[in-house]
Structures are given as structure tokens and as C-alpha cells.
C-alpha positions in Angstrom: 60.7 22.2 176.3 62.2 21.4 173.2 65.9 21.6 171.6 66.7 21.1 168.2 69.8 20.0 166.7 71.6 22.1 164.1 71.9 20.0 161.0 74.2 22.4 158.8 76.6 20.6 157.1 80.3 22.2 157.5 81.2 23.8 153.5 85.2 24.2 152.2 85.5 27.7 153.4 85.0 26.0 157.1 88.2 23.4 156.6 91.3 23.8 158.3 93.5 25.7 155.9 95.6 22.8 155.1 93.1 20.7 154.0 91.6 23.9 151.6 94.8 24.2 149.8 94.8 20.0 149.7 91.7 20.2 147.7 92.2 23.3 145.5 95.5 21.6 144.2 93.6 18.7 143.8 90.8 20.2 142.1 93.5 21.8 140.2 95.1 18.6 138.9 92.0 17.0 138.1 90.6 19.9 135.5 94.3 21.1 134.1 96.1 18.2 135.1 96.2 16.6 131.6 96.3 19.8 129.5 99.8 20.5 131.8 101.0 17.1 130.8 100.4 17.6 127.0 102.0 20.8 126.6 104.8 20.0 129.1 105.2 17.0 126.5 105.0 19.4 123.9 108.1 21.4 125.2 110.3 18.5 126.1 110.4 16.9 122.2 110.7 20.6 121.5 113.5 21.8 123.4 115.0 18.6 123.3 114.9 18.0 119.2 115.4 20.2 116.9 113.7 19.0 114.2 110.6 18.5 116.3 109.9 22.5 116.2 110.1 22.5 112.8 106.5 23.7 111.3 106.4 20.8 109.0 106.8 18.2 111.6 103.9 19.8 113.5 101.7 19.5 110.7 102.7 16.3 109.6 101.6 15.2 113.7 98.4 16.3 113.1 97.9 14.9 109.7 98.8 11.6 111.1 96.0 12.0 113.7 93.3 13.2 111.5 91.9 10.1 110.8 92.3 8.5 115.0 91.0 12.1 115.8 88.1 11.8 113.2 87.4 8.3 114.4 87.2 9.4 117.8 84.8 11.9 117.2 82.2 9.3 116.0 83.1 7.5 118.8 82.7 10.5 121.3 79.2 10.6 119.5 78.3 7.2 120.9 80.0 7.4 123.9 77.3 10.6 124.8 74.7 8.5 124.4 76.0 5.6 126.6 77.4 3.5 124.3 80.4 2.9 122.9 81.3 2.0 118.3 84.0 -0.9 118.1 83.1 -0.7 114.5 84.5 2.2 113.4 88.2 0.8 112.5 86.5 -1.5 110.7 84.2 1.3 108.6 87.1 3.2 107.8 88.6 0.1 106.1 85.6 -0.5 104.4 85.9 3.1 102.9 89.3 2.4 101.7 87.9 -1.1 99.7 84.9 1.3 98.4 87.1 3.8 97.0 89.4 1.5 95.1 86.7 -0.7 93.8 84.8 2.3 92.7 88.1 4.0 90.8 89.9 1.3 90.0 88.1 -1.2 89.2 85.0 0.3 88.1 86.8 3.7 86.6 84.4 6.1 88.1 86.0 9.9 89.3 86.7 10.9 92.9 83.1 12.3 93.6 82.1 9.0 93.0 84.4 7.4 95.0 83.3 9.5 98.0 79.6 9.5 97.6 80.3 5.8 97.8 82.0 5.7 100.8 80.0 7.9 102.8 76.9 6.0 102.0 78.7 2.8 102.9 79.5 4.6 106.5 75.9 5.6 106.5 75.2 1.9 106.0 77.4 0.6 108.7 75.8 3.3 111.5 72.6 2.0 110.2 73.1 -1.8 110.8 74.5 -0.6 114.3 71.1 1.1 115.1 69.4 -1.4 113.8 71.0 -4.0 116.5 71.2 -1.9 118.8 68.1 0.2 118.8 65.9 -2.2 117.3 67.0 -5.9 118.5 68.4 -4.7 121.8 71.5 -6.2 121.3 74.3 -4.3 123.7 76.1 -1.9 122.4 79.9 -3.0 122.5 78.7 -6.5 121.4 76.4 -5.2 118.4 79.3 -3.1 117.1 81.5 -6.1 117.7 79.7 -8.1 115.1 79.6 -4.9 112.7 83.0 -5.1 112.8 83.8 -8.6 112.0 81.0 -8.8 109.3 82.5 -5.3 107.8 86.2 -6.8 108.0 84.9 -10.2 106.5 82.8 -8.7 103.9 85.0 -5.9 102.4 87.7 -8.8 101.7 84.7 -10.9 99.8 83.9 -7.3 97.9 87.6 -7.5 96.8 88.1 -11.2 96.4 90.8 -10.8 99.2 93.6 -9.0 97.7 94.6 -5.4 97.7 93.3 -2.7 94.5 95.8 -1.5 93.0 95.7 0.4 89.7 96.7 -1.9 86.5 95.8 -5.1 88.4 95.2 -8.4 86.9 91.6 -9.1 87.6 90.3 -12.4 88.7 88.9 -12.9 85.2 92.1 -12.1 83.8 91.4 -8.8 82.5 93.2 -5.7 84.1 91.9 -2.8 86.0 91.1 0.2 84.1 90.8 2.9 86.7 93.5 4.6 88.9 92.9 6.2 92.5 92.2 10.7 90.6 94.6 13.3 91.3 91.6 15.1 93.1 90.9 12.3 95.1 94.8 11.9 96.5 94.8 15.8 97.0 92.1 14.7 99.9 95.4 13.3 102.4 98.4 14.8 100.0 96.8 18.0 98.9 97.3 21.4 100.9 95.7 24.9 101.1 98.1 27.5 102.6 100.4 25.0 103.5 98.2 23.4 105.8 97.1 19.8 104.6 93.6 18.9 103.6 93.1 16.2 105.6 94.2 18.6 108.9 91.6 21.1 108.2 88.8 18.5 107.6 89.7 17.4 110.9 89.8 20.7 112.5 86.7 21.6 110.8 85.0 18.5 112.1 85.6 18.8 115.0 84.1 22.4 115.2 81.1 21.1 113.8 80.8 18.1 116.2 81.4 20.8 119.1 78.8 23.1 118.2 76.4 20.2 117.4 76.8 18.7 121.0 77.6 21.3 123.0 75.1 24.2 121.0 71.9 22.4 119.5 69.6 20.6 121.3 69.9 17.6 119.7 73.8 18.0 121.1 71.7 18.8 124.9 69.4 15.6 124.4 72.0 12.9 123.2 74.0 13.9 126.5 71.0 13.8 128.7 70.3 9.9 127.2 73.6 8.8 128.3 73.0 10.3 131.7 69.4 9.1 132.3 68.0 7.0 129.0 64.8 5.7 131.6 64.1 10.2 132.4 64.8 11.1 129.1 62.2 8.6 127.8 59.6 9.8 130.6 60.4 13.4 129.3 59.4 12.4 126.2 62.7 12.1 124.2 62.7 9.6 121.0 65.4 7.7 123.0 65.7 5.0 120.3 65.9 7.9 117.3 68.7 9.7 118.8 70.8 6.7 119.5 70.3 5.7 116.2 71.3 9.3 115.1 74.9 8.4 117.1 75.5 5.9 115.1 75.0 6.9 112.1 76.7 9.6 112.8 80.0 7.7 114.1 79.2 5.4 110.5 79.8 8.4 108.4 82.4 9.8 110.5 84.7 6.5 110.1 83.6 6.7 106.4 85.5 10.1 105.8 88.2 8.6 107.8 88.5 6.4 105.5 88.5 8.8 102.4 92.0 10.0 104.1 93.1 6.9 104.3 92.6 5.6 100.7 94.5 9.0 99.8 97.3 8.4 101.9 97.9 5.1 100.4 97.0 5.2 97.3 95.3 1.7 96.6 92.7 -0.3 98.4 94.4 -1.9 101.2 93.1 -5.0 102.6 94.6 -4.6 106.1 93.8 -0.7 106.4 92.1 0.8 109.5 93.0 -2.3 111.7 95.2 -0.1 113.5 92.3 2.4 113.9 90.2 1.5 116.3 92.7 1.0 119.5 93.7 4.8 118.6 89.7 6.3 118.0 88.7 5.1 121.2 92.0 5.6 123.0 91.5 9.7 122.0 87.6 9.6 123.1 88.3 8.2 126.3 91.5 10.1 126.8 89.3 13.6 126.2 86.7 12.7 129.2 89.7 13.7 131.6 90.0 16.9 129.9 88.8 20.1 132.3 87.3 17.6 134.7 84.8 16.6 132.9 84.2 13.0 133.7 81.9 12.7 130.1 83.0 12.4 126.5 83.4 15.8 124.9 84.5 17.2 121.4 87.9 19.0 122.6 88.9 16.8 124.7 88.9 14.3 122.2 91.2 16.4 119.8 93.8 17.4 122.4 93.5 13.5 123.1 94.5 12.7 119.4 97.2 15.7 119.3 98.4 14.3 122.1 99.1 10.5 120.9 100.4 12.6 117.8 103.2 14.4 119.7 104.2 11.3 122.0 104.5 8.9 118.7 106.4 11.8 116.7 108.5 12.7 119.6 109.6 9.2 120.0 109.8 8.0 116.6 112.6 11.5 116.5 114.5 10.2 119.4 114.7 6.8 117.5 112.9 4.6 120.1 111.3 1.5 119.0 107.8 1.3 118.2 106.8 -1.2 120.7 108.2 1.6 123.1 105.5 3.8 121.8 102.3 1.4 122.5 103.9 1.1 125.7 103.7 4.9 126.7 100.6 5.7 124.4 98.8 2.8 127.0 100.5 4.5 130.3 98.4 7.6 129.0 95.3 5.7 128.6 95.6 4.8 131.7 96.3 7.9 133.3 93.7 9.9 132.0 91.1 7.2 133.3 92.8 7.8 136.2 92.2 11.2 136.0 88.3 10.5 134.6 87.1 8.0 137.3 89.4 8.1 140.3 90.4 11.2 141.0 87.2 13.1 139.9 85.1 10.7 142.2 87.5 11.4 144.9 86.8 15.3 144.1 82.9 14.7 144.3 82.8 12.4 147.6 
């Protein structure tokens, strides 16, 4: 005679009660958990400043993060695939140098300026893919060289000084071009009182959602990142699609750029070396958002809103702005927190 052992494995409706609740809530802090902290955020600068309710504040946060928030969509773009851009700060400075050579210096109009630019972003995700794709170099370290060739090369490209308009050229002569009124209207420019750069950042990031989360092409770039080795056995173009990501997150930076050359008005040297810390801070900020545990297009954007309501609601309250890398890095570190710790805790 014969027994057999029951193998059934005991589900959540079979814990104790205690230990249900125990993992609802934490279930429940895992998915909402950072949405709760950025409104509750929200409400504090808001009930606690004035001035921080104030409709023009709240657009003037999110034109501050449009370019971070556009950055970190190209970087999101990588990140699906597995990888990560370090290069993007770096592209968007390159699209600020572009845009003043190409109006200043070489008097063309704004249309110009960005065809320019977005081809030089093109070019960047291109010499990334090529590394990457191509010679097999890691990701994080290809970019890594992108970025210090792109950084050394736009000063070479403008013998290392900032374009301004009416410049004295190295050969003596002076600039004839100036940064168009069109072309400024791109970062100072509104429609309906919202401004320009706000709903090129809202309307990317529609376009980025529907593109990963809607095509196929979104479908296939995640399932690389999850599986490159199945995906390649399923018949994927593994190396095309990462290639795609990049050039992608190249043309991305690119129109990040375009803002930035609008906002300050000249070609500077130093511009979108602050950029990069912030792009990737808002793409890996949005993998804690829902749950998710994986890069993804809104969670990016509430990451970027986010960073644009703690700087704006400390800058109000007069706190220094060391003060403010300080917290923006606590957050960081929370949602990866909230990314890698808790969610593998939720799926043990």
C-alpha cells in the first residue's frame, strides 16, 4: 500500500490574518508608496507657502524639469533595453554649442539651428550603438567615453569659450548672427499660458509611453532587457533594437538641448553638466512607481515633477542649495529602496 504526500503549497488567503493585512500594507506601500510621498510633498510646500500654490510657480517647476524629464526619457529608453546612457548630459550640451555656432556664428535661422542639433543627437546615439552594439564595449563604459569625447569636442568646435552674439571672433572679426526670436520662444515662448518647453515635455512623454508600452517595438525593447539571449533565440534583431535605444536617447538629449540654448540665450560652454545626475536620477526614480521594478515612461515624469517640487519648495523656504542635493539624493535612495528591496521582499 501506498500513501502520498500532499504537496500543495499554502496561498495568502491560508495566512493567519495578521500576517494578510502585514502584506497587503506592504504591497500597498510598495505600488503607491512613492506616488503618496510626492503628493504629500506637494501639499506641505502648498499649505505651508503661499507662493508655492500660485499657478505660475507650478509651471515654472515643470519648465525647470523639462529638460531632466526629457533626458530621462532617453535614458528610460536605454534602461528598457538593459543598459544605461551617461552620455546624455553631455548631448544636450552639445546641442547648446550647435545652436550657437549655427546662429551666431554662422547666421543661419532657428530651423537651422534645430535640424542641426537633432542630427548631432542622432550622431551621438549612433556612436553609442556603434560601441556598444558593434565593438561590444559595456554599456555604462561606452557612454562614458561618448561623454568625455562629446564634452572635449564641443569646446574644440568653439575654440573653448562661450557664443555669444556680437562676439569677437578668434580671427578678429565679430559674430554676425544672434540666437532668432522663434528659436528663444522654444524655452520662453507660451501657448495658453502654458510654456513651450512644458508641453514638448508632456507631449514627449505621451509619445514615449505609447511607443513602449503600445507598439511592438515598445513590447520587444522591454523583452531584451529582460532576456537579450531568448529574445535572440526568438528571433529578435537584438543588436538593431539596442541601437534604436540609443539613438533614440541621442535625439532625445538633443531636444533637451534646444530648451536649453533657449533658456540661456548663448552657447554655453558649461551647459548640461548638471544634466546628467538629474536624467538618470528621474529614470531610476520612476522604476519604483506602481511597483514596477523596470524603467517606465510615467514613472519617469512623476520622478522629474517630483525633483521639481522638492528643489522649488526649498528654494521658497530659503534653504541652501547644498540642502537640496542633499534631500534630492535621500529620494534617490528611497525609491531604490522601494525598486529593489522592498519589491524583492514582496516577491520572495
Amino acid at each position: 500500500m501506498t500513501t502520498t504526500q500532499s504537496t500543495e503549497v499554502p496561498t495568502q488567503a491560508a495566512l493567519p490574518p495578521a500576517t494578510s493585512a502585514a502584506v497587503r500594507v506592504q504591497n500597498a506601500v510598495i505600488k503607491y508608496g512613492f506616488i503618496f510621498v510626492t503628493v504629500a510633498l506637494f501639499l506641505y510646500f502648498a499649505l505651508s507657502e503661499g507662493s508655492f500654490r500660485e499657478s505660475a510657480t507650478l509651471l515654472d517647476t515643470l519648465r525647470y524639469v523639462s529638460v531632466a524629464a526629457i533626458l530621462g526619457l532617453g535614458v528610460t529608453f536605454t534602461m528598457a533595453v538593459g543598459g544605461m546612457d551617461m552620455s546624455v548630459g553631455a548631448v544636450a550640451g552639445l546641442g547648446v554649442s550647435v545652436a550657437a555656432q549655427t546662429m551666431v556664428v554662422l547666421n543661419q535661422v532657428g530651423t537651422v539651428a534645430i535640424l542641426a542639433v537633432l542630427a548631432a543627437g542622432a550622431v551621438a546615439g549612433l556612436l553609442n550603438a556603434l560601441l556598444i552594439v558593434v565593438l561590444k564595449i559595456p554599456d555604462m563604459l561606452a557612454t562614458l567615453g561618448t561623454m568625455f569625447v562629446i564634452q572635449g569636442g564641443k569646446l574644440i568646435l568653439v575654440d573653448g569659450q562661450s557664443i555669444t552674439p556680437g562676439m569677437t571672433m578668434s580671427d578678429g572679426s565679430t559674430a554676425p548672427g544672434r540666437f532668432t526670436e522663434g528659436f528663444l520662444k522654444i524655452d520662453r515662448g507660451t501657448v495658453l499660458g502654458v510654456p513651450i518647453s512644458v508641453l514638448i515635455f508632456g507631449g514627449l512623454t505621451v509619445a514615449a509611453w505609447v511607443f513602449l508600452a503600445r507598439t511592438r517595438w515598445g513590447r520587444v525593447l522591454y523583452a531584451i532587457g529582460a532576456n537579450p539571449e531568448a529574445s535572440r533565440l526568438a528571433g529578435i534583431r537584438v543588436g538593431a533594437h539596442r541601437a534604436l535605444a540609443y539613438v533614440v536617447s541621442g535625439v532625445l538629449a538633443s531636444v533637451g538641448g534646444l530648451i536649453l540654448a533657449s533658456r540661456i540665450g548663448q552657447g554655453d560652454v558649461s551647459a548640461g553638466a548638471s544634466q546628467l545626475l538629474e536624467a538618470v536620477a528621474v529614470a531610476l526614480v520612476g522604476t519604483s512607481v506602481l511597483g514596477r521594478g523596470r524603467p517606465n515612461v510615467w514613472g519617469t515624469a512623476l520622478g522629474a515633477v517630483l525633483i521639481g517640487v522638492i528643489t522649488t519648495g526649498l528654494t521658497i523656504k530659503g534653504l541652501p542649495y547644498y540642502t537640496q542635493d542633499v534631500v534630492e539624493g535621500a529620494v534617490l535612495i528611497l525609491a531604490l529602496v522601494f525598486s529593489f528591496t522592498l519589491s524583492k521582499r514582496r516577491t520572495a
